[in-house]
TORVOGU-773904 format. One line per field, with one value per residue: residue number from 1; x, y, z of N, C-alpha, C, O in turn. Coordinates in Angstrom, 2 decimals. Layout:
BEGIN
k = c(NUM, ...)
n_px = c(X, ...)
n_py = c(Y, ...)
n_pz = c(Z, ...)
ca_px = c(X, ...)
ca_py = c(Y, ...)
ca_pz = c(Z, ...)
c_px = c(X, ...)
c_py = c(Y, ...)
c_pz = c(Z, ...)
o_px = c(X, ...)
o_py = c(Y, ...)
o_pz = c(Z, ...)
***
This chain:
BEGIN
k = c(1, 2, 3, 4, 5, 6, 7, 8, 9, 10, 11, 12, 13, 14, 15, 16, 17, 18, 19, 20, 21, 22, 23, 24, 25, 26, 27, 28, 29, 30, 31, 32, 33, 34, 35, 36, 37, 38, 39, 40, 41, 42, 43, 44, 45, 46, 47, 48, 49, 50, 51, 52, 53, 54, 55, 56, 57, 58, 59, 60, 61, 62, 63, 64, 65, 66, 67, 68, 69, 70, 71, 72, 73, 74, 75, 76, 77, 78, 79, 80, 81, 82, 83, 84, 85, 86, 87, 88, 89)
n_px = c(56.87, 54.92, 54.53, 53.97, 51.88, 50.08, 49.44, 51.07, 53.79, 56.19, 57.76, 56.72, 55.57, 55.43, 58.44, 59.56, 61.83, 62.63, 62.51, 62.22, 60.57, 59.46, 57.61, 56.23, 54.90, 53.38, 52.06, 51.43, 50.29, 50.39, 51.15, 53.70, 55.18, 55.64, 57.36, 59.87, 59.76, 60.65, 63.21, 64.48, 64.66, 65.91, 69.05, 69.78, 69.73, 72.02, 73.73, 73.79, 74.50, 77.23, 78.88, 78.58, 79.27, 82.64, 82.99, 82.71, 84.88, 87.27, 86.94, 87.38, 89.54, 91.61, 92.42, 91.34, 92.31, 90.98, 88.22, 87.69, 89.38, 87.70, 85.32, 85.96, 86.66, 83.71, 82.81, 83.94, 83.07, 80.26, 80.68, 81.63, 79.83, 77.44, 78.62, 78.89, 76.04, 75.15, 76.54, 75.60, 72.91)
n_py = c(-57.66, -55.94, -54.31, -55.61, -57.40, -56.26, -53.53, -51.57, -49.21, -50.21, -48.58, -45.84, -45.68, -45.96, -46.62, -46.07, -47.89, -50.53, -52.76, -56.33, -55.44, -53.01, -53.75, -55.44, -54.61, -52.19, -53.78, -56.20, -59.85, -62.16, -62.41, -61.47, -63.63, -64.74, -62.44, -63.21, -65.83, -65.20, -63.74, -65.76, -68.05, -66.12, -65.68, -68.67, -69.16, -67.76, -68.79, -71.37, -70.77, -69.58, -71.84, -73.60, -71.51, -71.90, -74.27, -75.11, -74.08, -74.35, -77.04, -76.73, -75.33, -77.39, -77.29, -79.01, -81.87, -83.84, -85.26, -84.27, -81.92, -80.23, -80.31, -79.05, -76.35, -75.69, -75.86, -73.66, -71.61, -71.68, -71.05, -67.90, -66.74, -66.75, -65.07, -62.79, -62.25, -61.57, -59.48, -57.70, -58.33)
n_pz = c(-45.32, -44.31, -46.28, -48.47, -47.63, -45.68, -47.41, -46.36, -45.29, -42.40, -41.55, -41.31, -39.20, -35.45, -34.00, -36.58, -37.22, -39.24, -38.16, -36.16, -33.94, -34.22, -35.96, -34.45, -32.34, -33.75, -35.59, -34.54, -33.51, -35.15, -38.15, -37.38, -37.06, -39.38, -40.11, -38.17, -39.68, -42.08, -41.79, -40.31, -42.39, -44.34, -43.18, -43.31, -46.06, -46.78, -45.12, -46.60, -49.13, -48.62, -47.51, -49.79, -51.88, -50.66, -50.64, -53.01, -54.31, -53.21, -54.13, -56.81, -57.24, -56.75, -53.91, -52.28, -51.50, -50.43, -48.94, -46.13, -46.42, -48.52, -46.58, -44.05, -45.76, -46.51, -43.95, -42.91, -44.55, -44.09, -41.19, -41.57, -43.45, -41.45, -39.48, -41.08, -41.38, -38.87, -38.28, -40.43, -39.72)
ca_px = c(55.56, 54.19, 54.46, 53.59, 50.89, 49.59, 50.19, 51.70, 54.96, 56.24, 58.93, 56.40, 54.75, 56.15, 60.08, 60.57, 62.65, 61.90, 62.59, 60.48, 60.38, 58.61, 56.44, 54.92, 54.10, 52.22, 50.97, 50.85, 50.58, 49.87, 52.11, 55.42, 55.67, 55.84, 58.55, 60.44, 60.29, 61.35, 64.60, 65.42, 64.84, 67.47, 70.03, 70.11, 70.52, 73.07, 74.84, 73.82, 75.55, 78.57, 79.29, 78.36, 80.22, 83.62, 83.68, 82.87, 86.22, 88.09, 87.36, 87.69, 91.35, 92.40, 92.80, 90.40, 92.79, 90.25, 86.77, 87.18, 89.74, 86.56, 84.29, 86.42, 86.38, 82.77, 81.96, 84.55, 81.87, 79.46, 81.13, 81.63, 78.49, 76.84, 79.09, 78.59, 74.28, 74.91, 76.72, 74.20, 71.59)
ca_py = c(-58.20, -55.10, -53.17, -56.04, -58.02, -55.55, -52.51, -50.04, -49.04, -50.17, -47.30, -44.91, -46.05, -46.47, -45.96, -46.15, -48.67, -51.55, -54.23, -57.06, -54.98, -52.10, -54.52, -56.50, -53.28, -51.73, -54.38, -57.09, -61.02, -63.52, -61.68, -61.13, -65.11, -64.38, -61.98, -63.86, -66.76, -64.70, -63.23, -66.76, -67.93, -64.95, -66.33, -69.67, -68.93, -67.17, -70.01, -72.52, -69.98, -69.66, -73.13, -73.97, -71.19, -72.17, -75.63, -75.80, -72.95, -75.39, -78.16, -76.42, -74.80, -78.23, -77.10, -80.14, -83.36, -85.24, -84.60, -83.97, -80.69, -79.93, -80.11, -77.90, -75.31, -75.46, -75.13, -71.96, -70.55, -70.85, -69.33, -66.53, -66.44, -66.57, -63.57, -60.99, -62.55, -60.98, -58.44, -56.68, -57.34)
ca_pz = c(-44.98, -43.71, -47.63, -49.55, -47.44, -45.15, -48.18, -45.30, -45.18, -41.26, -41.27, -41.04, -37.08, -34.07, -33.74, -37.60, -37.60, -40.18, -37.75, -36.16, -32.84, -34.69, -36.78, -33.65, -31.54, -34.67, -36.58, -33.50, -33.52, -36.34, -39.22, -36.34, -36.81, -40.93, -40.51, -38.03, -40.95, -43.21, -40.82, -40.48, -43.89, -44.75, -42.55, -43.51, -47.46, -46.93, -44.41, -47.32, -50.03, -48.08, -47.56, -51.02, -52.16, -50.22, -50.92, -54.35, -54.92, -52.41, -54.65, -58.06, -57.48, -56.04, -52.02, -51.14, -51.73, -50.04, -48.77, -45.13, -46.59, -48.50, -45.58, -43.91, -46.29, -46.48, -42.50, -42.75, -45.16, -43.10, -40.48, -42.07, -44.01, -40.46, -39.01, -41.67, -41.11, -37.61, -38.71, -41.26, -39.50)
c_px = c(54.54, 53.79, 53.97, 52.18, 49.92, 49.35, 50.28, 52.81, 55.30, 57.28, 57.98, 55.20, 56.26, 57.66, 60.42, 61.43, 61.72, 61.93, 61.27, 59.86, 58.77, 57.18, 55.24, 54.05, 53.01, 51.35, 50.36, 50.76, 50.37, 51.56, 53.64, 55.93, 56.50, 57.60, 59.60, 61.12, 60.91, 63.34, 65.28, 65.72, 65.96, 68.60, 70.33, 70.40, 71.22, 73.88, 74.83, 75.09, 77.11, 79.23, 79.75, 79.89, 82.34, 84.05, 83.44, 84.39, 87.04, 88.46, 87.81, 89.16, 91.93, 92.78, 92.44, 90.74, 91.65, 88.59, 86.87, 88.07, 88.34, 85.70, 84.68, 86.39, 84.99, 82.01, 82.77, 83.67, 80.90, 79.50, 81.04, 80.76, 77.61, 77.30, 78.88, 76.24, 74.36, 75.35, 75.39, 73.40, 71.56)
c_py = c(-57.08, -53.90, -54.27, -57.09, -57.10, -53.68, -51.42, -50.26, -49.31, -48.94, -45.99, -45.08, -46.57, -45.52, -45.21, -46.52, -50.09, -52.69, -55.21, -56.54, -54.04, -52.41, -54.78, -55.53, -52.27, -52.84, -55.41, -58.60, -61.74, -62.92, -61.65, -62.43, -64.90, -64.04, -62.60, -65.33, -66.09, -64.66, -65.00, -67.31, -67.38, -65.70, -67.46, -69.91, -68.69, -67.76, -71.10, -72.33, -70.01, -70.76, -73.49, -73.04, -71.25, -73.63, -76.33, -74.84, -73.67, -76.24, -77.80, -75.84, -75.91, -77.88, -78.44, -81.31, -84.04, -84.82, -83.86, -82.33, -80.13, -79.07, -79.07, -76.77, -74.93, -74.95, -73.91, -70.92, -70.73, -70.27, -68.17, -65.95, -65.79, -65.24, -62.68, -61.40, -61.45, -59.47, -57.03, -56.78, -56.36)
c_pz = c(-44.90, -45.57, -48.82, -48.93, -46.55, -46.18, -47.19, -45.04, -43.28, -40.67, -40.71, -39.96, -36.82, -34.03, -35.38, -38.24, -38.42, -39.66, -37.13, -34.37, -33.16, -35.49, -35.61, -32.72, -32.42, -35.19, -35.79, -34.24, -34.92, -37.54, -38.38, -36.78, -38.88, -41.18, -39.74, -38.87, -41.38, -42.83, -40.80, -41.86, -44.53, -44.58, -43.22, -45.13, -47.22, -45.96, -45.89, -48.48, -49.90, -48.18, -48.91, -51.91, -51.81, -50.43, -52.13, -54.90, -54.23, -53.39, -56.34, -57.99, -56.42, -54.58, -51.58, -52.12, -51.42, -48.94, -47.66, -45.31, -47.27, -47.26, -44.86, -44.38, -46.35, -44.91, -42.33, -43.59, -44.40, -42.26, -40.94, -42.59, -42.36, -39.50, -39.63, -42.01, -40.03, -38.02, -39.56, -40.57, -38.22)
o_px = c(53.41, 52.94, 53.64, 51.45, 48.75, 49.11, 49.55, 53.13, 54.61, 57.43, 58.39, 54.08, 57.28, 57.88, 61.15, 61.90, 60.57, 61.53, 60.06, 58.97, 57.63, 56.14, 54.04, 52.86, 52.04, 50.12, 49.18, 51.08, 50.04, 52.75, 54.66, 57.15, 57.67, 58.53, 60.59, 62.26, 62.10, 64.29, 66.39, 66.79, 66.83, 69.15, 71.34, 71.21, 71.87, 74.97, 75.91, 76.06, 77.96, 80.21, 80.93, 80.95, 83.16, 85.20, 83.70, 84.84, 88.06, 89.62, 88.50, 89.87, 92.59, 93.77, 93.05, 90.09, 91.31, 88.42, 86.32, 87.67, 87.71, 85.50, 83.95, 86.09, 84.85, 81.13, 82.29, 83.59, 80.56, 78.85, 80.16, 80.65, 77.27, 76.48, 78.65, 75.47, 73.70, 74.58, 74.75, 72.76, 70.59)
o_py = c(-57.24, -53.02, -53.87, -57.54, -57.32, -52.71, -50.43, -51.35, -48.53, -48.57, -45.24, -44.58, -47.07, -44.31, -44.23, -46.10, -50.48, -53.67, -55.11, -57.12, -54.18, -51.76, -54.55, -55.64, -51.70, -52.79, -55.73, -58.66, -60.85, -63.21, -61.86, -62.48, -64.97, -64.60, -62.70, -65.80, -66.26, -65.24, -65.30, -67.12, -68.02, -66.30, -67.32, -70.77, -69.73, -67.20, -71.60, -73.04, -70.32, -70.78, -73.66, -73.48, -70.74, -74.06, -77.49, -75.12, -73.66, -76.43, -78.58, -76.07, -75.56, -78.52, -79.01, -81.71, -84.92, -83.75, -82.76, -81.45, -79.46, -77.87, -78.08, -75.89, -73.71, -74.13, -73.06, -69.72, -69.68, -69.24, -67.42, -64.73, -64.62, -64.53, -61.60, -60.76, -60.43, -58.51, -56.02, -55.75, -55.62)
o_pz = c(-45.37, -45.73, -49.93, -49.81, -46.83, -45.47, -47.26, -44.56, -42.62, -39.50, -39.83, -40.05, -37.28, -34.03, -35.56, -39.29, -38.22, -40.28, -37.32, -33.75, -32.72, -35.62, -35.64, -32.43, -31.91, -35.22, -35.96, -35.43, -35.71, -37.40, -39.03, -36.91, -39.26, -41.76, -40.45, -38.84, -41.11, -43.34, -41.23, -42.43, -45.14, -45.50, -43.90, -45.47, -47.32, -45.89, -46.21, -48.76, -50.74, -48.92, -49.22, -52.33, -52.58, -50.38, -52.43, -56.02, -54.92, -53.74, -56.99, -58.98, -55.44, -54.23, -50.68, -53.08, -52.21, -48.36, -47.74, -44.55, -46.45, -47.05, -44.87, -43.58, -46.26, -44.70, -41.57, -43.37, -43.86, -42.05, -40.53, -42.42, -42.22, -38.90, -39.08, -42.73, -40.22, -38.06, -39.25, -40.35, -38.03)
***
């Protein structure tokens, strides 16, 4: 947000860190809400991906007899999608 709508790099104020700590103490209100979208935004591709990705490989190498094995495989991708979310960030 801060390098492509504001053109200033946020790494270089404050702590230095690129997060939305360092954003809202330099750059301050309206824009913090932006990058908080964004941060979630992130997250939730990458729960949708997961899923998606786990329960269409469920159902393509036959694991998922029947939907609710499916479904299963798909909320274990998002788990996991959602732990390595926390993880990285």
């Amino acid at each position: 947000v801060s390098k492509y709508i504001l053109r200033d790099d946020v790494r270089n104020h404050g702590s230095g860190n690129a997060g939305l700590t360092n954003f809202y103490r330099t750059f301050g209100g309206p824009l913090t809400l932006v990058v908080i979208l964004c941060d979630v935004l992130k997250a939730v591709v990458a729960v949708l991906l997961g899923s998606w990705l786990l329960g269409t490989a469920a159902g393509a190498n036959g694991y998922a007899a029947s939907a609710q094995i499916s479904a299963m495989w798909a909320l274990f991708g998002e788990y996991w999608a959602a732990v390595f979310c926390l993880l990285g960030h």
